[in-house]
Every structure is written in structure tokens, then in C-alpha cells.
C-alpha positions as CSV (number, residue, x, y, z in Angstrom):
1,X,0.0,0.0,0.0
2,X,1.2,3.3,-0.4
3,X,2.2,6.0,2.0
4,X,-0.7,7.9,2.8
5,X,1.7,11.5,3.6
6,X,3.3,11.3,0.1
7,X,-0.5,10.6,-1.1
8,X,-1.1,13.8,1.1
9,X,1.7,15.8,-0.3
10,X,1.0,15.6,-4.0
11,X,-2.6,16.4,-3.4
12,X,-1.9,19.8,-2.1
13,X,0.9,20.2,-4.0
14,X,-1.5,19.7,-6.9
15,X,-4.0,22.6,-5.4
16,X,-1.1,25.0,-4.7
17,X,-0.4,24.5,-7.9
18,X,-4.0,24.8,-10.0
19,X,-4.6,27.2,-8.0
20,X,-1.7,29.4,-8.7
21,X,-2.3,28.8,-11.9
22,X,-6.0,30.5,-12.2
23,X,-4.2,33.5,-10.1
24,X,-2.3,34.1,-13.0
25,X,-4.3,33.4,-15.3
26,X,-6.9,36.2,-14.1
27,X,-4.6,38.4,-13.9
28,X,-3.3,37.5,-17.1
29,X,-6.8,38.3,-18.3
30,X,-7.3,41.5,-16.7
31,X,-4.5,42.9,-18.4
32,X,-5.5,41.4,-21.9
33,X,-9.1,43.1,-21.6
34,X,-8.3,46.6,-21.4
35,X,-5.2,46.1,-24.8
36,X,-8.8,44.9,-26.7
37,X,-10.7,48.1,-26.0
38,X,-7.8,49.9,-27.4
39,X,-7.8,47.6,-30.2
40,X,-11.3,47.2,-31.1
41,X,-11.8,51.3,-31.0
42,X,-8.6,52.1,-32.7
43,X,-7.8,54.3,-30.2
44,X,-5.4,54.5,-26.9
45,X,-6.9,56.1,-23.9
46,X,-10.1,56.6,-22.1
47,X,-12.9,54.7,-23.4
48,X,-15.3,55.6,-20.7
49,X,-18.2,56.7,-23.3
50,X,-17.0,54.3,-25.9
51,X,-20.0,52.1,-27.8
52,X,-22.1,52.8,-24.5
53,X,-25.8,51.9,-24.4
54,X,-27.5,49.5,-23.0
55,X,-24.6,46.5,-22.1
56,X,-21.8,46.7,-19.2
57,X,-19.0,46.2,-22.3
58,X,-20.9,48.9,-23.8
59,X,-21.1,47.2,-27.5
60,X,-24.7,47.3,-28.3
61,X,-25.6,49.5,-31.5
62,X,-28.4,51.1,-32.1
63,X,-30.6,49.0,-33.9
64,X,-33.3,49.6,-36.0
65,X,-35.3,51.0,-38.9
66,X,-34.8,54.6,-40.0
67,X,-38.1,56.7,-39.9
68,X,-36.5,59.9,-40.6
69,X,-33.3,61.5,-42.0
70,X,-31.7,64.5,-42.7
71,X,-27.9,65.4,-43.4
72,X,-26.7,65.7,-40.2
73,X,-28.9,62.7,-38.6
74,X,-31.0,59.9,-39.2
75,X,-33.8,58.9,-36.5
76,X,-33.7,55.3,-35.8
77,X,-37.3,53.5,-34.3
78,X,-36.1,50.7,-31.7
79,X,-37.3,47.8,-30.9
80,X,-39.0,48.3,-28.0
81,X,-41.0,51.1,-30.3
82,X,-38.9,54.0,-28.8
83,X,-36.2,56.1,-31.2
84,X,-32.9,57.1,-31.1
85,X,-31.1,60.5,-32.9
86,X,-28.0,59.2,-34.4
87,X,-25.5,62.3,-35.6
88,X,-23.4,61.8,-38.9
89,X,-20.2,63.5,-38.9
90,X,-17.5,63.7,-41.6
91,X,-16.0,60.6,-40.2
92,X,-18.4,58.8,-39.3
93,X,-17.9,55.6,-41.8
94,X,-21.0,53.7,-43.6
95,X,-21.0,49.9,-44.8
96,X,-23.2,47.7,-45.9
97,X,-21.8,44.1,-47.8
98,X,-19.6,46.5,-50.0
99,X,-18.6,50.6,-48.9
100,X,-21.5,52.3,-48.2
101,X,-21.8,56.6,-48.3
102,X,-24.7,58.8,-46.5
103,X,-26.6,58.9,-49.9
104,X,-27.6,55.3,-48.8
105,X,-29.6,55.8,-45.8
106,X,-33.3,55.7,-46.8
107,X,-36.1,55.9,-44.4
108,X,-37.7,52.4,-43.8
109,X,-33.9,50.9,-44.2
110,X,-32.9,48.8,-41.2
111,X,-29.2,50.2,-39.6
112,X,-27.3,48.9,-36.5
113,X,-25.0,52.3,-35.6
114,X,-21.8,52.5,-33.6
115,X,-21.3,55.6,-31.6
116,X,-20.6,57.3,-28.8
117,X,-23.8,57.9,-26.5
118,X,-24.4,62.1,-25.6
119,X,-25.6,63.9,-22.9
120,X,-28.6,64.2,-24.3
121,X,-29.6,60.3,-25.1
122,X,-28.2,60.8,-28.9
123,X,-25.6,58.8,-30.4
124,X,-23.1,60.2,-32.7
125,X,-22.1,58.0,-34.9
126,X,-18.6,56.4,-35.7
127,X,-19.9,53.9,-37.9
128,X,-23.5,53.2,-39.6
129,X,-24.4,49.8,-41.0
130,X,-26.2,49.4,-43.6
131,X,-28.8,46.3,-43.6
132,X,-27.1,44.7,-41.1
133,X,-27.6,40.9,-40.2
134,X,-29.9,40.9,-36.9
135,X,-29.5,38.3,-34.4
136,X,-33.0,36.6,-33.4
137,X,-34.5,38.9,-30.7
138,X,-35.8,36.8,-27.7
């Protein structure tokens, strides 16, 4: 039979160990999560307002159909059957399956836009997609 101490030993050797292991690893992780905010806004810095509305990581779009537009904005109807202003800027990038342009946003057109949220409850708008494929809503 074998010694029960050495049978003791390598079993909390083992947990030491596993559970050194997840330390670092969390920490690992922590570190790792704030480089992809800088990489996923393609900017360094403070992200505090970044893709903000409605999700902790902040990376819900606006998502929609557009039931009015105008040069600077488009109004986007929700879901839930409440709106949401969107501002266009001259950098704020459109797609859809090839480059898209302003000239493309039509009322009635479904858009999921990327923005940063305003005071106000607005979005202004980084990027604007264009017919975008919708998960299945609950």
C-alpha cells in the first residue's frame, strides 16, 4: 500500500499549484481586456463613453429601422417602439456588404450604428451599418 503522507503531499501540491495557476491566469486576463478596448476602438486612452448603451462592455448598436433622416442625422425606431437620434459626422464611416456613403440611408432601411452615447440620449455615430444581419431577438 502506499504512504498515505506522500499521497497527502502531491494532493496539495496539486491545489497549490491549480490554484496558482487560475491567479495568474486572471490576472493575465485583466491585463488582456483593457489592450482589446484599445484595439477594437482604434484608439489608446479613455474609453469611458466608448460604444455605451444599454450592455456593461458597452457594445450594443443602435438597432433599427430609420423613420426619418436628414444630413446631419438619421432617427432610428427601436425595438422596444422607442427612437434614437443618431448624428453623422464627416468621419463617421458607412457599410453595408460593399462601402456604403450617406446617400444610402433611406427611411424604412434597417441600420445597427456605432457611436458614442451624448448627454442628451443621442448617439453620434462612428460607424453606420447598412442592412445589417440581426441576431433573433428573444
Amino acid at each position: 500500500m502506499k504512504d498515505p503522507k506522500l499521497i497527502i503531499i502531491v494532493v496539495v501540491l496539486l491545489i497549490l499549484v491549480g490554484g496558482g495557476s487560475f491567479f495568474a491566469g486572471t490576472k493575465y486576463q485583466q491585463g488582456r481586456r483593457g489592450q482589446f478596448a484599445g484595439q477594437f476602438s482604434g484608439q489608446q486612452g479613455d474609453h469611458t463613453n466608448q460604444f455605451r448603451q444599454g450592455s456593461g462592455f458597452g457594445l450594443r448598436p443602435v438597432n433599427g429601422e430609420i423613420i426619418s433622416s436628414d444630413d446631419k442625422s438619421i432617427t432610428v425606431k427601436l425595438q422596444d417602439g422607442s427612437s434614437k437620434i443618431v448624428l453623422l459626422s464627416d468621419t463617421t464611416t458607412f457599410s453595408k456588404s460593399a462601402e456604403g456613403a450617406k446617400s444610402d440611408l433611406k427611411v424604412g432601411e434597417r441600420v445597427a450604428a456605432f457611436g458614442t452615447t451624448n448627454s442628451d440620449g443621442s448617439v453620434t455615430a462612428q460607424n453606420v451599418q447598412i442592412n445589417p444581419a440581426f441576431r433573433s431577438q428573444p
